[in-house]
C-alpha positions in Angstrom: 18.5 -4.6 -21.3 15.2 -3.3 -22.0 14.3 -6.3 -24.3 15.1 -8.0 -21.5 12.8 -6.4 -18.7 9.8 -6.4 -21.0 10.5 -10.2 -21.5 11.0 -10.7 -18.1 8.0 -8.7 -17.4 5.7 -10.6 -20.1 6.5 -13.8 -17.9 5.6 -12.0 -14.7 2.3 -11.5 -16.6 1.5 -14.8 -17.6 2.8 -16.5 -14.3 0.2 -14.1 -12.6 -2.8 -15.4 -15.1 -1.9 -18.7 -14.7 -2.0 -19.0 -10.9 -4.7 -16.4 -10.4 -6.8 -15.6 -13.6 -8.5 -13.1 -11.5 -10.8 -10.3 -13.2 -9.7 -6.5 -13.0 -10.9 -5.3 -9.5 -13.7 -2.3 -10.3 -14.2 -1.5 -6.8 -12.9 2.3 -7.4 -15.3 3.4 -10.7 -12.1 4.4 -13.3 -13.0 3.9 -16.8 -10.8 1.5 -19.0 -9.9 4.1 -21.5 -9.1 6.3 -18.2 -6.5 2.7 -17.5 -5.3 2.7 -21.0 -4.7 6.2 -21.1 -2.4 6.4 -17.7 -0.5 2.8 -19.1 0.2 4.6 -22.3 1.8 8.0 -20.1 3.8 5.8 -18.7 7.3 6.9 -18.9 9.1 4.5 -21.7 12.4 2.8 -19.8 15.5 3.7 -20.5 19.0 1.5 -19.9 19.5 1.4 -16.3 23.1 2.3 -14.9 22.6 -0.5 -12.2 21.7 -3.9 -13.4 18.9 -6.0 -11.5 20.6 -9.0 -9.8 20.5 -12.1 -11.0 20.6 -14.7 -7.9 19.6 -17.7 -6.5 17.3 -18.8 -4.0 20.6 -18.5 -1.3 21.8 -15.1 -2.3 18.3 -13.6 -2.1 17.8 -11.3 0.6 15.6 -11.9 2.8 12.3 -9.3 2.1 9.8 -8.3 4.8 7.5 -5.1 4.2 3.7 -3.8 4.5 1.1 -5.9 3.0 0.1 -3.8 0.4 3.7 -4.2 -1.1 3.4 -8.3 -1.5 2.4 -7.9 -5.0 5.6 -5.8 -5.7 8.0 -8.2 -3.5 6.5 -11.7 -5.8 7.4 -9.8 -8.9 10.7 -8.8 -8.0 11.7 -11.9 -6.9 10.3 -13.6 -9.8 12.4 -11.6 -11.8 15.8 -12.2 -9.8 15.4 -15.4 -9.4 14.1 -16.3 -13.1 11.2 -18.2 -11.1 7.4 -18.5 -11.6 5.2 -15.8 -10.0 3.2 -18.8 -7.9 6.5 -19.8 -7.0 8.0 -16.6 -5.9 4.7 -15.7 -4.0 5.3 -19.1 -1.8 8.6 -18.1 -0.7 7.6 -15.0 0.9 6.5 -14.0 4.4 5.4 -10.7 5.0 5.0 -9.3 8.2 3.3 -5.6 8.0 4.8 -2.4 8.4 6.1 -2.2 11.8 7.5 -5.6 12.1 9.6 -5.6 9.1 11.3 -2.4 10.1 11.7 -4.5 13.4 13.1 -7.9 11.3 15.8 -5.1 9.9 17.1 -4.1 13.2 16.8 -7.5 14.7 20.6 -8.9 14.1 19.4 -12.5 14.4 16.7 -12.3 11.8 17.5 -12.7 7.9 15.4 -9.7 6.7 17.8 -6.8 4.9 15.1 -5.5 2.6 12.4 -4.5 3.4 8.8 -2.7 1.1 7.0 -0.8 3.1 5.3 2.6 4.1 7.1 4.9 6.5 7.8 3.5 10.4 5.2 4.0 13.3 6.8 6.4 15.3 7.2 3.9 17.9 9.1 1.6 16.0 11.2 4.8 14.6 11.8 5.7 18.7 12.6 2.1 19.3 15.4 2.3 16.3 16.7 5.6 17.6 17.5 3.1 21.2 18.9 1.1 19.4 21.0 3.5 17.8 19.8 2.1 14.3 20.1 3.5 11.4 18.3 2.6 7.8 18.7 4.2 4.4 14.9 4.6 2.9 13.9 6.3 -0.5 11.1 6.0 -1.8 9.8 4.7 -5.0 6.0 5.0 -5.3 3.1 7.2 -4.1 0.2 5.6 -2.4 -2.9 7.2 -0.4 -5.4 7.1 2.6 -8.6 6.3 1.3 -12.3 6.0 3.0 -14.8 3.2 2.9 -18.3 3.0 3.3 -21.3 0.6 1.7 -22.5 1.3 -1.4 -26.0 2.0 0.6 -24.7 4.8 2.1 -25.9 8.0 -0.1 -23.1 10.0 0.9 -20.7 10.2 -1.9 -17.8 13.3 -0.8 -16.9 14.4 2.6 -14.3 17.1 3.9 -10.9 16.0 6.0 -12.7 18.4 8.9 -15.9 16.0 8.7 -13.9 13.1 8.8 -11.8 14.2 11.7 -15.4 15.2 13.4 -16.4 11.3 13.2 -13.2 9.9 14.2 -13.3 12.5 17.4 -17.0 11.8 18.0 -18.4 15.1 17.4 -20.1 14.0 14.6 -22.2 10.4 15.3 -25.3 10.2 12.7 -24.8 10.1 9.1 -27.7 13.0 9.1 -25.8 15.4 10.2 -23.4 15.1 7.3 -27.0 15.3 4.7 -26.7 11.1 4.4 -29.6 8.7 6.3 -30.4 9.1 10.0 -28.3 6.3 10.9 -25.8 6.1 13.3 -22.1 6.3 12.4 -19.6 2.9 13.0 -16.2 4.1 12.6 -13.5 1.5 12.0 -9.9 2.0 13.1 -6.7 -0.2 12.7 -4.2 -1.0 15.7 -1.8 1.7 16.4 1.3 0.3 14.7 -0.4 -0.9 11.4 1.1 1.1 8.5 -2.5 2.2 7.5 -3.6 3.5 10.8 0.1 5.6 11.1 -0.9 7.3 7.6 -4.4 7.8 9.2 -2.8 9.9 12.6 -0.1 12.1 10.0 -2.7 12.9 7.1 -5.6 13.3 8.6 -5.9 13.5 12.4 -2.0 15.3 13.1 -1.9 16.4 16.9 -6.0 15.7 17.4 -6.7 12.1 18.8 -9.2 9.9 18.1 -11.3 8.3 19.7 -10.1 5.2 21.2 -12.5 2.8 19.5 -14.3 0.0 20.9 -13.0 -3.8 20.2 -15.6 -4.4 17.9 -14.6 -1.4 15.9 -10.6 -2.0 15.8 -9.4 -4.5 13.4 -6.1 -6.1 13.0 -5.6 -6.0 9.7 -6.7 -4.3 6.2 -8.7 -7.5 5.0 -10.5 -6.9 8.1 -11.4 -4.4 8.4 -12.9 -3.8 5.0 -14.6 -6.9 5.7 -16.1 -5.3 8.8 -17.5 -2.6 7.0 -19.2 -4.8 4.6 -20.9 -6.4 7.0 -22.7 -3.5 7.6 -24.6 -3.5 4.1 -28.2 -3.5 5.0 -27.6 0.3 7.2 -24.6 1.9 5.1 -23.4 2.7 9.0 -19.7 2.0 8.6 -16.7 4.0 7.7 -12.8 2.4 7.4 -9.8 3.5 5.8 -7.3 1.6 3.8 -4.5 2.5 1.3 -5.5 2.6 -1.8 -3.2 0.1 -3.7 -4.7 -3.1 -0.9 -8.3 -1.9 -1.0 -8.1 -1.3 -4.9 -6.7 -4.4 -6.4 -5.6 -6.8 -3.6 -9.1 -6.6 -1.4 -11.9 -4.9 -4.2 -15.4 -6.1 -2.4 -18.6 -4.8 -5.1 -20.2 -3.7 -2.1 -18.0 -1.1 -1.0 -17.4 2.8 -2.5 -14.4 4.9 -2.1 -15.6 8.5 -0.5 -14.2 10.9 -2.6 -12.5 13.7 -0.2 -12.7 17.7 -0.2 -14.7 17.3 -3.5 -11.5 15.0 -5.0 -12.1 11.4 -6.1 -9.2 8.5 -4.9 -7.5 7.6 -8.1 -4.2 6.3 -9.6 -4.0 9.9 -11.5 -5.1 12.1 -8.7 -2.3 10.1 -6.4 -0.1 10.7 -9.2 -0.7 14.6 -9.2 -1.2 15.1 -5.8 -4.7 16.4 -6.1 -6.1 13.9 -3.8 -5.2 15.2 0.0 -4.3 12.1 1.6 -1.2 11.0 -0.7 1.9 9.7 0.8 5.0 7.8 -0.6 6.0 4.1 0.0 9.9 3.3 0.3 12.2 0.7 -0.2 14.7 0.1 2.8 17.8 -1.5 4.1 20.4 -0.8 7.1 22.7 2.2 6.5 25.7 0.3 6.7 24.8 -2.4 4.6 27.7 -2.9 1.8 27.3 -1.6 -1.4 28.4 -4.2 -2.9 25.5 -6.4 -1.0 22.8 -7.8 -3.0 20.6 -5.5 -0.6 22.0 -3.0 -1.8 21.8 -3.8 -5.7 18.1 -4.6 -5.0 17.5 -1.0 -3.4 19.3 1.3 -5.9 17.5 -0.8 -8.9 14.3 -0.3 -7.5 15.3 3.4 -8.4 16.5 3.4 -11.8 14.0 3.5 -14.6 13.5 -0.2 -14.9 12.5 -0.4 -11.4 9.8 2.2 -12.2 8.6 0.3 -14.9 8.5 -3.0 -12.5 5.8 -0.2 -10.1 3.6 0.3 -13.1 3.3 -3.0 -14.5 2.5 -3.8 -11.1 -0.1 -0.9 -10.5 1.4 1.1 -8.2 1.8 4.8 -9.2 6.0 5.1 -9.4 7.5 8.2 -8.0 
């Protein structure tokens, strides 16, 4: 079995070149023998007690989850289906964090899997209506991370400074020793998976400001988009997860702030030392069978194999 996965993984791996041949995103500064080192800690797979499916395009469940997890959701189905990585990526349709928690519960709609970071509380009240239950675990650890230019001098701020912009209390970038330039904070809609990390790590029981239109975007491409266009001042602050910003969205332009004095990277998310950490999950209804290929999918996304899957992939596996 282990021959099998790394064979299976190899292919994922050259289906990816071949469709994307994209360089290694360097918009987070890590060093490669920093990379090298984490690959080679990686723990070495062991034979799983739960096989991974093997299926066809009919028995596949149907997968929703945040967008950050579309890398994860075109190699897994790559591998169950024995299918190139293009292919596999042209099948899916992911709908972001609260949505697919949504497809789950909806009885009509053919989503029973679903990638994702944790429900908005909303769509976790709207379950409990429903009386709906789903089974999550969780299988990797991701994190909240802050954006500004590469123009802006500022290179580490505290959680209190950050909650001081996002509650208008602090508005110029002087005031936090960076250029007297006003501050343009970016936010994401309230059910986005990013902007429900943002209210439980950072801002708890404080609310933000209600931002402006031209500072909420709609998605995570957008909004680091947004605050690249602000290159000539250095004036704009977002937040993403790591894992999207990192290496599915890396703009040159852009610098991750490093928080209370600790830098965003795949080993301090690994250790916890970063402040803003926070696991991802892998869900399906409670009373789905366990005999359900649902149900395969979630417990191998588990085992040791399934961790493997998460690294080769980038994520940092729980």
């Amino acid at each position: 079995m282990k021959r099998l996965i790394a064979l299976l993984l190899a292919g994922i791996m050259l289906f990816a070149f071949v469709a994307c041949n994209d360089d290694e995103p360097e918009l987070q500064n890590d060093t490669p023998s920093e990379e090298n080192a984490e690959e080679s800690d990686s723990p070495e797979p062991i034979e799983p007690n739960i096989p991974l499916p093997s299926l066809t395009m009919n028995e596949l469940p149907g997968i929703d989850g945040s967008t950050a997890m579309i890398p994860l959701a075109e190699a897994l189905t790559a591998l169950i289906l024995d299918i190139p990585r293009s292919r596999a990526a042209a099948m899916l349709n992911f709908n972001g964090t609260a949505e697919s928690y949504r497809n789950l519960m909806r009885e009509w709609n053919a989503t029973t899997l679903v990638l994702s970071y944790e429900p908005p509380p909303a769509v976790a009240e709207e379950a409990a209506t429903q009386l709906f239950l789903w089974e999550l675990a969780a299988i990797g650890r991701d994190a909240l991370v802050f954006i500004v230019n590469e123009s802006n001098p500022i290179e580490s701020i505290t959680t209190e400074q950050v909650r001081m912009i996002y509650t208008g209390e602090v508005t110029n970038w002087s005031e936090l020793g960076g250029n007297d330039v006003a501050i343009e904070p970016f936010q994401r809609n309230e059910t986005s998976g990013s902007q429900t990390l943002f209210i439980k790590l950072v801002m708890g029981d404080i609310p933000p400001l209600k931002p402006d239109i031209k500072y909420l975007s709609g998605g995570m491409g957008p909004l680091i988009e947004s605050v690249a266009s602000f290159n000539n001042t250095g004036a704009a602050i977002g937040f993403s997860v790591f894992y999207y910003a990192q290496n599915m969205n890396p703009n040159e332009g852009l610098k991750f702030l490093s928080i209370d004095g600790v830098a965003p990277t795949r080993e301090s998310i690994r250790d916890g030392s970063y402040p803003h950490v926070n696991d991802f999950f892998v869900g399906i209804a409670a009373d789905a069978p366990s005999d359900s290929n649902e149900h395969k999918i979630f417990e191998w996304l588990q085992s040791d194999d399934g961790k493997l899957l998460l690294e080769h992939e980038g994520y940092v596996s729980i």
